[in-house]
Each structure stands twice: as structure tokens, then as C-alpha cells.
C-alpha positions as CSV (number, residue, x, y, z in Angstrom):
1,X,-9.2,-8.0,12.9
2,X,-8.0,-10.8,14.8
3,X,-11.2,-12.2,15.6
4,X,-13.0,-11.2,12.2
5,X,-10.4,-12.7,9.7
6,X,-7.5,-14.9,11.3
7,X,-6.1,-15.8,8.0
8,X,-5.1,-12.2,6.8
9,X,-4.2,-11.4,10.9
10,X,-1.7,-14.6,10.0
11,X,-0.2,-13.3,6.7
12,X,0.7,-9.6,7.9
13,X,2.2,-11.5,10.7
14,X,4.3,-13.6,8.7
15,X,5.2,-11.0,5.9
16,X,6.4,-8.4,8.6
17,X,8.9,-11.0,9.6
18,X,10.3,-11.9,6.3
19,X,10.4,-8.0,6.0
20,X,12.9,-8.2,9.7
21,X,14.4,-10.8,8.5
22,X,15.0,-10.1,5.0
23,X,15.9,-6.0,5.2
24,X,15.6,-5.5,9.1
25,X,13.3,-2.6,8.4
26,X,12.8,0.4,11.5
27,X,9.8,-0.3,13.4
28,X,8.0,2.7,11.6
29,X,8.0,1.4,8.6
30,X,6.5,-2.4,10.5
31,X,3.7,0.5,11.7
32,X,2.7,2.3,7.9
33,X,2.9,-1.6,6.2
34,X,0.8,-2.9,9.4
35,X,-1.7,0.2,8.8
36,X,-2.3,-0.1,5.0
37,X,-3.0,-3.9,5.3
38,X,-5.7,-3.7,8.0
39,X,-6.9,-0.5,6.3
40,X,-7.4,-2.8,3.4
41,X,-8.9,-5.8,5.4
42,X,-11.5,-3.4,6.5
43,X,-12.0,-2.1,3.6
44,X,-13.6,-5.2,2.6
45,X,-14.9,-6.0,6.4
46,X,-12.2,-8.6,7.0
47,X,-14.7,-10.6,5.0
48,X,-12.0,-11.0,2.1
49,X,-8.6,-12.8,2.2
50,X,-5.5,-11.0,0.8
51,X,-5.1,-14.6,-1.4
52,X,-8.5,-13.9,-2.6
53,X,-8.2,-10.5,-3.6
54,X,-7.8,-9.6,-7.3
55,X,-6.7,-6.1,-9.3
56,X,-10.2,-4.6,-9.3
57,X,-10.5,-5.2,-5.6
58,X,-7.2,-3.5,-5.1
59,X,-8.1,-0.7,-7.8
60,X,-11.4,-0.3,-5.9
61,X,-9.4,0.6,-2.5
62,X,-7.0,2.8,-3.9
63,X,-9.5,4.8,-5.7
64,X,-11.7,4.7,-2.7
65,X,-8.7,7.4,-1.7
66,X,-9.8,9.7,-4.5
67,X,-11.0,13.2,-4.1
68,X,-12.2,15.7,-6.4
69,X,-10.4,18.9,-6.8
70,X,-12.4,20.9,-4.7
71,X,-12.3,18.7,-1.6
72,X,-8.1,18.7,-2.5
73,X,-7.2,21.2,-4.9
74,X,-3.1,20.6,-3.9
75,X,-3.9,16.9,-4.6
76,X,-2.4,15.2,-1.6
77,X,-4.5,12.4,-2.2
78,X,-2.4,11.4,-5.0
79,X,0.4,10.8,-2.4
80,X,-1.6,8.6,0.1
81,X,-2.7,6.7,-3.4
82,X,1.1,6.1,-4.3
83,X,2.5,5.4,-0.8
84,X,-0.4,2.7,-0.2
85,X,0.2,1.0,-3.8
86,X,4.2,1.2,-3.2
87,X,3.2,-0.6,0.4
88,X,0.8,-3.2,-1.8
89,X,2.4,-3.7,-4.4
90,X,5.6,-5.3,-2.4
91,X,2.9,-7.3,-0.1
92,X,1.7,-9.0,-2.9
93,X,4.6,-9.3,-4.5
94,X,6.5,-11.3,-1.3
95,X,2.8,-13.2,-1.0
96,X,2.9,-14.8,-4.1
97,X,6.6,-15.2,-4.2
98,X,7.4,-15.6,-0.5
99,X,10.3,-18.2,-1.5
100,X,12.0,-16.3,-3.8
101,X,15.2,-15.1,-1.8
102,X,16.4,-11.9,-3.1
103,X,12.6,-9.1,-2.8
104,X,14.4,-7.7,-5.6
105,X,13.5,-10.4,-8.2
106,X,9.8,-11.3,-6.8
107,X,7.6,-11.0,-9.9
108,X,4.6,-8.8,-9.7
109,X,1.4,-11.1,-9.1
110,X,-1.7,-10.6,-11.7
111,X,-3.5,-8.5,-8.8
112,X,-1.0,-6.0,-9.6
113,X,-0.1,-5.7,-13.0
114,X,-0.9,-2.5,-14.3
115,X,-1.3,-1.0,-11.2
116,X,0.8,2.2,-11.4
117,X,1.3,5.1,-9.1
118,X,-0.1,8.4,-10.2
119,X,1.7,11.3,-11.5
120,X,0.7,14.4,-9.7
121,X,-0.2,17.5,-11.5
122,X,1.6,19.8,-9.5
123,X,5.9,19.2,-9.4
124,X,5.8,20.6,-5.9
125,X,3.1,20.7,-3.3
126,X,4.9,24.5,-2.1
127,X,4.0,27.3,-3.4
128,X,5.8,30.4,-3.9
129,X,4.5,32.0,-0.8
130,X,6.3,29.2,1.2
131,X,9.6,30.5,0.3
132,X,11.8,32.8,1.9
133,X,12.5,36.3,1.1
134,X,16.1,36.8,2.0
């Protein structure tokens, strides 16, 4: 990614440094908010900047997560969906507002109004054979 598209290589860079800085975050979560944004980089061949990006690109990635009920009938994909767009939607939110001291009060950029996580069918992803007999 590097090579392909420096400017995006730059801005995970500098956004998992405000994330240190700002709430010193364990070097897991540095890995899943690392993964996502190259995952969504490559989505559009590093050919796209993150600055460039609007809400149907970012609609178009996260449904690209989709499956039908047959390939997922428990629908985990719903969780992957909501974990990426919780990851997203804070990324944009500190790249528009990267000044803006407190991550609590960074407005949500037009990229990402509207875009909500999913509700998932199911309350639980166990079923009733998971449990214990006692």
C-alpha cells in the first residue's frame, strides 16, 4: 500500500498516533483500525484517497460485506458490517476534525451521515443447543 497510495499510507499513520496519543489504545486495537483501512484502500485499489472518498463509496464497501442468508443464515456478517463502520465512522470523524481536542465532540463528516450499524435479526448468535444441561 505504501508504494501504491502514499497519501492514505500517511493518514493511517498519522491517525493511529493521535489515537496513542489521544486514548493510548492496546496495540490490538492499532492492528483491527490498521486492517479495516487498508482493507478499504484496496477495496478501491489504493487508487482512491480517504479525503476523496464520499458516503456511497463507503456504503459500497460495507455492503460489499453482505451475504445472503444461505451463504450466512446466523448472519455474522452483520457483525463484521458494524465493527468496520464503528472503526470508519471514528476515522473519518478524527479526519475531518483532527483539531478538535476532545474525540468525543468531533462531528460526523457528510461521508458518514446516515451511515448506521445494522440491527441483527437474531438477539443472540447461540442457540439453545449451546447451553448447558445442568
Amino acid at each position: 500500500m505504501t508504494q501504491k497510495n502514499q497519501q492514505n499510507t500517511s493518514i493511517i499513520y498519522d491517525y493511529i498516533i493521535a489515537e496513542e496519543t489521544e486514548l493510548n489504545i492496546k496495540n490490538s486495537t492499532k492492528e483491527t483500525r490498521i486492517k479495516v483501512l487498508v482493507w478499504l484502500s484496496k477495496f478501491y485499489n489504493d487508487t482512491k484517497s480517504f479525503t476523496q472518498m464520499n458516503k456511497q463509496d463507503i456504503l459500497d464497501y460495507l455492503n460489499s460485506l453482505r451475504k445472503s442468508e444461505i451463504e450466512d443464515n446466523s448472519q455474522r456478517w452483520i457483525d463484521s458490517y458494524n465493527g468496520r463502520q464503528m472503526v470508519l465512522s471514528k476515522f473519518f470523524r478524527w479526519l475531518y476534525n483532527p483539531d478538535e481536542p476532545d474525540h468525543r465532540n468531533r462531528l460526523a463528516p457528510v461521508c458518514m451521515k446516515g451511515i448506521k450499524q445494522l440491527p441483527r435479526k437474531e438477539k443472540t448468535h447461540y442457540k439453545p443447543s449451546d447451553l448447558w444441561d445442568l
